[in-house]
C-alpha positions in Angstrom: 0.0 0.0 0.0 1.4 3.2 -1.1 2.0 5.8 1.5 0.2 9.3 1.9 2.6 10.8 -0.3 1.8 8.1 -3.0 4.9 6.3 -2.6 5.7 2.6 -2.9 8.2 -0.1 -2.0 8.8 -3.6 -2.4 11.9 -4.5 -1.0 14.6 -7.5 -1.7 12.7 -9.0 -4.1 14.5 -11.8 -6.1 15.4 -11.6 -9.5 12.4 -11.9 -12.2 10.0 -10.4 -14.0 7.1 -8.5 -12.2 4.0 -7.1 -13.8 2.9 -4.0 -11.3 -0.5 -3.1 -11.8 -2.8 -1.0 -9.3 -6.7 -0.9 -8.1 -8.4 1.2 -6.2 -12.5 1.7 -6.0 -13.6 5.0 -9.1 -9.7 4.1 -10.4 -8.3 2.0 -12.9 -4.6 1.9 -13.3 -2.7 1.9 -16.8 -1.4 -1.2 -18.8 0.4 -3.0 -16.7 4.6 -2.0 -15.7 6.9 -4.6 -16.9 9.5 -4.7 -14.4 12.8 -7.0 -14.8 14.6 -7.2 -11.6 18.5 -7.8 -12.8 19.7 -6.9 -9.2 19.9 -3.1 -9.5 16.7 -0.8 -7.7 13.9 0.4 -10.3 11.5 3.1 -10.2 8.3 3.0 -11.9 5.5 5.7 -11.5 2.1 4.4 -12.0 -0.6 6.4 -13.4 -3.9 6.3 -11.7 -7.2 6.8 -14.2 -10.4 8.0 -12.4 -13.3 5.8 -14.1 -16.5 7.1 -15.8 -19.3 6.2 -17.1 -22.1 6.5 -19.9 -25.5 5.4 -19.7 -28.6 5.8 -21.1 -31.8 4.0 -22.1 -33.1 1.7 -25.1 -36.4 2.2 -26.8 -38.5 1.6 -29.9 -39.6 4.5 -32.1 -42.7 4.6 -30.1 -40.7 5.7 -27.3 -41.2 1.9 -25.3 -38.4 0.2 -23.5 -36.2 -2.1 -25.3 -35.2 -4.3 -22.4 -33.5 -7.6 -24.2 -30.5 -5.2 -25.6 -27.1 -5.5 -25.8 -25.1 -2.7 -25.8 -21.0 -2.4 -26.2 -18.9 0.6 -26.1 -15.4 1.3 -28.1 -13.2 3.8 -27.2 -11.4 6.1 -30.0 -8.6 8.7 -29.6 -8.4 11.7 -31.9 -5.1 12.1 -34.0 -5.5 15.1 -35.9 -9.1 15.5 -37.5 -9.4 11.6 -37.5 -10.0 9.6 -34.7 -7.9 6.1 -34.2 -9.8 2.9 -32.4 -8.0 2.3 -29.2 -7.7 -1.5 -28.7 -10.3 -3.6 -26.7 -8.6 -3.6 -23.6 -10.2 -0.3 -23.1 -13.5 -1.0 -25.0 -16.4 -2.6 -22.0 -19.6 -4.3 -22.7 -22.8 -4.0 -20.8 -26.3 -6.1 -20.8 -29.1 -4.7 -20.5 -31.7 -7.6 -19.8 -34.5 -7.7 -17.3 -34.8 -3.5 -16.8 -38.0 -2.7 -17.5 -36.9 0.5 -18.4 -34.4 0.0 -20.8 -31.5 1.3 -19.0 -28.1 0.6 -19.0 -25.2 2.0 -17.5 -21.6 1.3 -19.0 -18.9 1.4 -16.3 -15.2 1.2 -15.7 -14.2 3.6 -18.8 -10.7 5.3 -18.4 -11.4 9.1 -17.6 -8.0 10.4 -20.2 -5.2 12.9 -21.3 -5.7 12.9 -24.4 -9.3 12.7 -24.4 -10.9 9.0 -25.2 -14.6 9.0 -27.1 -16.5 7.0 -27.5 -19.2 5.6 -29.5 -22.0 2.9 -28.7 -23.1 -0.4 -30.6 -26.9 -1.3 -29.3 -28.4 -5.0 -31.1 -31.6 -6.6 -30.1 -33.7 -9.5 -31.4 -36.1 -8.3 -34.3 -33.8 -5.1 -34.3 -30.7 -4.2 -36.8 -27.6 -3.3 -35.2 -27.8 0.3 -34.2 -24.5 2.3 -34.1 -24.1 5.9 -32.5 -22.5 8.6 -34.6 -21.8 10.6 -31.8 -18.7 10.4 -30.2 -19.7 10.2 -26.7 -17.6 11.4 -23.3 -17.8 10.4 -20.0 -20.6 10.9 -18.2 -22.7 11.3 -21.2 -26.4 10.1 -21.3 -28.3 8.6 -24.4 -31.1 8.0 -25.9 -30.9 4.9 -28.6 -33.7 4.3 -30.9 -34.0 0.9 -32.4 -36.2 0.9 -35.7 -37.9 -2.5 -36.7 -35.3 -4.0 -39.5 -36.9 -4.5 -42.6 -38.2 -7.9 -44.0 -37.0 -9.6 -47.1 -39.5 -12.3 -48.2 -40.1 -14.3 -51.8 -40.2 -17.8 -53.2 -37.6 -20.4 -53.8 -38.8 -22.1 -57.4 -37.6 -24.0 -60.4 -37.5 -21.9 -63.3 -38.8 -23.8 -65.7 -42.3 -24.0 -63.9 -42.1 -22.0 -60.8 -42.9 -25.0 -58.2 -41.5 -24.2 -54.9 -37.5 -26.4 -54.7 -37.7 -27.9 -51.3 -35.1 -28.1 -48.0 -33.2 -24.9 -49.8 -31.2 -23.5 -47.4 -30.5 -19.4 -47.4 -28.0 -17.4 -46.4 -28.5 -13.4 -46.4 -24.8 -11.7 -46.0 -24.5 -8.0 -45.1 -22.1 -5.8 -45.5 -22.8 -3.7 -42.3 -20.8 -4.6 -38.7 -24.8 -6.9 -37.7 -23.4 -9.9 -40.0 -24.7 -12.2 -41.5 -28.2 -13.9 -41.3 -29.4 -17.6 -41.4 
């Protein structure tokens, strides 16, 4: 435990390779510090995170709860006037199931210097994938609207007479990040 200046020790440690790593309740602590201990004293600062969150609630166009929804966050840095995908380690995924109000709360995102955004991915059964275009911050609150996905129907036939061709199995691939359907 650090002291109340923030300062650390471990002391005669034998040689090897240590991973220090910290954790403490509303923080999260950067990618782990590789340590090699070759003998020789080491110092290592490590950078403390406060966590955030974003929330918000699922609903239909008709403004009713969605409460079977899955929703995943990914976290972006900007570079310039573009904005890079930061890797999944820092990318969290929370259910919404059971709320009858269609809430959801996302937790444990890395408040940041630079700045992270991010944007929300919201899927549901009878729903198409739903993808926010806003780059969100911490502590943000949304509003996702699912829309009913639309319906591709027809007949399988022969083409010389048009009789239905039984046990045809279909495939319907998408180009969009909801994937294909069976």
């Amino acid at each position: 435990t650090p002291n109340e200046k923030g300062e650390y020790f471990f002391k005669r440690l034998p040689l090897g390779r240590y991973a220090l790593f910290g954790n403490a309740e509303g923080y999260t602590s950067t990618e782990d510090q590789l340590l090699s201990n070759d003998g020789y004293d080491r110092e290592a600062d490590l950078v403390m995170y406060p966590m955030g969150t974003i929330s918000g609630v699922i609903q239909d166009p008709d403004g009713i709860p969605v409460t079977d929804a899955f929703v995943s966050v990914a976290g972006y840095q900007q570079e310039g006037s573009r904005y890079r995908f930061l890797d999944s380690a820092r990318s969290r995924a929370s259910t919404v199931g059971g709320n009858e109000t269609g809430e959801f709360i996302i937790g444990n995102l890395q408040v940041h210097t630079p700045t992270i955004k991010y944007k929300l991915l919201a899927k549901a059964p009878g729903y198409p994938v739903n993808v926010s275009e806003a780059m969100l911050d911490i502590g943000s609150t949304i509003t996702i609207v699912l829309t009913k996905g639309s319906t591709v129907s027809g007949s399988v036939v022969q083409l010389s007479d048009d009789t239905p061709v039984p046990n045809v199995e279909l495939e319907l691939h998408s180009e969009y990040p909801a994937g294909d359907q069976k």
